[in-house]
C-alpha positions in Angstrom: 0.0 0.0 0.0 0.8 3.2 -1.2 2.5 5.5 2.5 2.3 9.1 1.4 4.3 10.3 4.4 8.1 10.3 3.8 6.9 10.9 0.1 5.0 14.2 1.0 7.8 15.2 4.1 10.6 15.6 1.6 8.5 17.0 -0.9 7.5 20.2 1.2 11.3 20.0 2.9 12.1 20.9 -0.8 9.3 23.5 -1.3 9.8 25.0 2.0 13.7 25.5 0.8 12.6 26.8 -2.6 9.9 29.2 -1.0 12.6 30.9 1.4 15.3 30.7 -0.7 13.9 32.3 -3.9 12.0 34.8 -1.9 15.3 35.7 -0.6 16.9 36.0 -3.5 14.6 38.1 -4.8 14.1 40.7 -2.1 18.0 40.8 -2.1 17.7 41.7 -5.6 15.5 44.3 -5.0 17.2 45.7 -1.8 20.4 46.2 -4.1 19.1 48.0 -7.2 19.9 51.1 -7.2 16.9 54.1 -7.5 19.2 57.8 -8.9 16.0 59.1 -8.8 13.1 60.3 -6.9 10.3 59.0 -8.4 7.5 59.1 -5.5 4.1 58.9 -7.2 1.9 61.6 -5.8 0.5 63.0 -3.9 2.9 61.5 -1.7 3.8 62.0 1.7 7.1 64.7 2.5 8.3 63.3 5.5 9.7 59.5 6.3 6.5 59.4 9.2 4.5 60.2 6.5 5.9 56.9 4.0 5.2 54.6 7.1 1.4 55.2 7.2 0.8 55.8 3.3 2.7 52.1 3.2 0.5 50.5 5.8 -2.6 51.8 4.4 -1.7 50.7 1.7 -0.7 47.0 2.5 -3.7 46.8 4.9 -6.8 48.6 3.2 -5.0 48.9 -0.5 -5.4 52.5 -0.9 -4.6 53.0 -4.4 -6.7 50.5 -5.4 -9.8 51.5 -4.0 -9.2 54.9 -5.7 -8.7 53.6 -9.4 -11.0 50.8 -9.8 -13.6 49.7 -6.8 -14.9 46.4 -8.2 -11.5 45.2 -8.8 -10.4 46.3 -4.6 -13.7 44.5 -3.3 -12.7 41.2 -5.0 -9.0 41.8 -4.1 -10.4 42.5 -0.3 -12.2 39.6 0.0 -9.5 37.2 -1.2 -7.0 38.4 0.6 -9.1 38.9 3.9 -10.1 35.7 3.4 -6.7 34.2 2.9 -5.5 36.0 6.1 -8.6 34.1 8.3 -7.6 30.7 6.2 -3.9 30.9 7.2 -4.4 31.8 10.4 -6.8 29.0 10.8 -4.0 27.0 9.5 -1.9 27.3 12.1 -3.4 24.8 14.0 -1.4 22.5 12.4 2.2 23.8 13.1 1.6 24.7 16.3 1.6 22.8 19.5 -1.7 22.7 21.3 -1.2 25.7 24.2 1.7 25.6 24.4 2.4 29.3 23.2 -0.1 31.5 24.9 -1.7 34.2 23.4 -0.6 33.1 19.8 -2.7 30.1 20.9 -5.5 31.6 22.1 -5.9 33.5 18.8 -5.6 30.3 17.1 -8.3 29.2 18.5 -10.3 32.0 18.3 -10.2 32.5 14.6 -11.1 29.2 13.9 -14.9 29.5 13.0 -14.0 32.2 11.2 -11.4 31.0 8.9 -14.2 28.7 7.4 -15.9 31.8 6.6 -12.6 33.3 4.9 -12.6 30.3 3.0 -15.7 31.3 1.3 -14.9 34.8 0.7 -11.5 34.0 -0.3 -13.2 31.9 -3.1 -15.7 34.3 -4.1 -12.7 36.6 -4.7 -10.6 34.7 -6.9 -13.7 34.1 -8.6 -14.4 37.3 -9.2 -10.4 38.1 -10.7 -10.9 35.0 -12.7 -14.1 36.8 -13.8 -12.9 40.1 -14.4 -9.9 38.6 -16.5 -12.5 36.8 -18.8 -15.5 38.9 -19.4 -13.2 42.9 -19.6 -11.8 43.4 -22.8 -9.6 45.7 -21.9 -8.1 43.3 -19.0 -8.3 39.9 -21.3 -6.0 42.2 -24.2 -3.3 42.1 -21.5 -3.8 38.7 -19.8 -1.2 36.1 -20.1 -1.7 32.1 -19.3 0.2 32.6 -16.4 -2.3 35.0 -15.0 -5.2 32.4 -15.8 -2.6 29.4 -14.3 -2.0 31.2 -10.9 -5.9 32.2 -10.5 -7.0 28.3 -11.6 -4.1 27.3 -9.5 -5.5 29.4 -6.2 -9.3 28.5 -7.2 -8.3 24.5 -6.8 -6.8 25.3 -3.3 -9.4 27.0 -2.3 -12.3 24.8 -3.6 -10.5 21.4 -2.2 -10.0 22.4 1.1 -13.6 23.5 1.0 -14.4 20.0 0.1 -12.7 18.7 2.6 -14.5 20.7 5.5 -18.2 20.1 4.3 -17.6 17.1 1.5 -14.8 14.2 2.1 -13.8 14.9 5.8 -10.4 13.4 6.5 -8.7 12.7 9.6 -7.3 16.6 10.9 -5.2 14.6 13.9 -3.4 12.4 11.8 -2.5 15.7 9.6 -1.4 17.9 12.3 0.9 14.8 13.9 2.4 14.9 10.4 2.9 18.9 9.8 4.4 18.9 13.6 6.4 16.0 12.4 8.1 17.6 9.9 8.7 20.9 12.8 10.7 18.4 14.7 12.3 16.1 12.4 9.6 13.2 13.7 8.0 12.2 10.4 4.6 10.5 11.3 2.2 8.7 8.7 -0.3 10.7 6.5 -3.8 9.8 5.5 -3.9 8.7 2.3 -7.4 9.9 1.1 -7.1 11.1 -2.5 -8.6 15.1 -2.1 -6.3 15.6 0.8 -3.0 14.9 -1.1 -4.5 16.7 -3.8 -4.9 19.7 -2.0 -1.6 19.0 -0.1 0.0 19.0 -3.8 -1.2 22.0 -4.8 -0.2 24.0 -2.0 3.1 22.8 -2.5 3.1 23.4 -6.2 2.0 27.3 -5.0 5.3 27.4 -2.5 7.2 26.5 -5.5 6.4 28.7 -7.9 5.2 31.7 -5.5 8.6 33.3 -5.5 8.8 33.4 -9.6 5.2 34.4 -9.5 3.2 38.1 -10.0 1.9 36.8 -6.3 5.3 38.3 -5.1 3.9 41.8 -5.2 2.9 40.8 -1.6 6.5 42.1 -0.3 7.4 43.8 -3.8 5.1 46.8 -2.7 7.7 47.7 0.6 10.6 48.2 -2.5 8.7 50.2 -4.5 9.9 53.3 -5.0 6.9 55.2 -6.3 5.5 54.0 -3.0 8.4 53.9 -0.6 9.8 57.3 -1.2 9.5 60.7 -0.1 8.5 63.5 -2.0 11.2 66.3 -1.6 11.0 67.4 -4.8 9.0 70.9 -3.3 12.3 71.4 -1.1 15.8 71.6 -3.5 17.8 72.1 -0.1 16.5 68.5 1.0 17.6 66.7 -1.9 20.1 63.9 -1.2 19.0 63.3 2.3 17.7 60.3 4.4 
């Protein structure tokens, strides 16, 4: 009989090293290239104070976006809100039972919730897939990459859906073998077919994620249309941090 344990332990090993290890790479690569210019896109903020909270109201609430096209932040919203709840849910399975307090405790608080996130992380990605088909303007500059990642997210999304309120598999056995591969201990894994499916494609996203358009996720902090202050009003400030 097929064991899907070592199999799946060294496959996420690998994906884990190819997630941190191309995301590194890349953020390097971005920390390094050099910007001559100030190129702040404005209105922008003229003090460094001012960069900090533009950034995090950006990140958080995506600022820009809800100015420019509000269909297109709603759907973003939900799917990253959602994602958010779903991870955090998530964490269930890395983490020992109470064993780090407060973290813990919001564990378990967000629980019910990250069901909920599930579904609005869906109807998102939905809605981008949507948008991509049915906007001319958008398809014109689509590539199938774009269509790959969405499609790719969707079937994340949809199986672990499945699994909560479809095929139920057994959650203990799963989180003995995600805190297995924590500490080294590698412990058996279900075999039921949707579980390694979704199990798959999640690592098939840690692989690719770091050669991805997902990695505007930290690719916003090194932008410099965002990231940089507008001194361009004041000639005697030029050149300085």
């Amino acid at each position: 009989m097929f064991a899907p344990g070592p199999v799946f332990a060294v496959l996420y090993y690998a994906t884990a090293l190819i997630l941190v290890g191309g995301l590194g790479a890349r953020l390097l690569g971005w920390g390094r290239t050099p910007v001559p210019l100030p190129i702040p896109t404005t209105p922008a903020p003229m003090t460094r104070g001012g960069v900090v909270l533009r950034m995090a109201r950006e990140v958080t609430l995506f600022e820009s976006l809800w100015r420019s096209q509000k269909a297109l932040w709603l759907f973003a919203m939900l799917f990253h809100v959602g994602l958010l709840l779903v991870s955090l849910r998530h964490l269930r399975y890395l983490l020992p039972e109470g064993t780090l307090g407060p973290l813990w405790e919001l564990v378990v608080l967000v629980q019910p919730f990250g069901i909920y996130g599930g579904m609005a992380m869906a109807v998102g990605l939905l809605g981008l897939l949507g948008r991509r088909l049915m906007l001319p303007r958008v398809k014109a500059i689509s590539r199938g990459s774009d269509f790959l990642m969405l499609g790719l997210l969707i079937a994340i999304g949809a199986s672990g859906l499945a699994m909560k309120f479809a095929v139920h598999t057994d959650i203990v056995a799963v989180k003995a073998f995600f805190l297995g591969l924590v500490t080294f201990d590698w412990q058996p894994l279900p075999a039921d077919p949707l579980l390694l499916g979704h199990l798959l494609l999640v690592a098939l996203l840690m692989a690719v994620f770091p050669f991805s358009k997902l990695l505007h996720a930290p690719g916003v902090f090194f932008s410099p249309g965002r990231n940089q202050v507008d001194r361009r009003a004041f000639p005697a400030a030029q050149g300085r941090g």
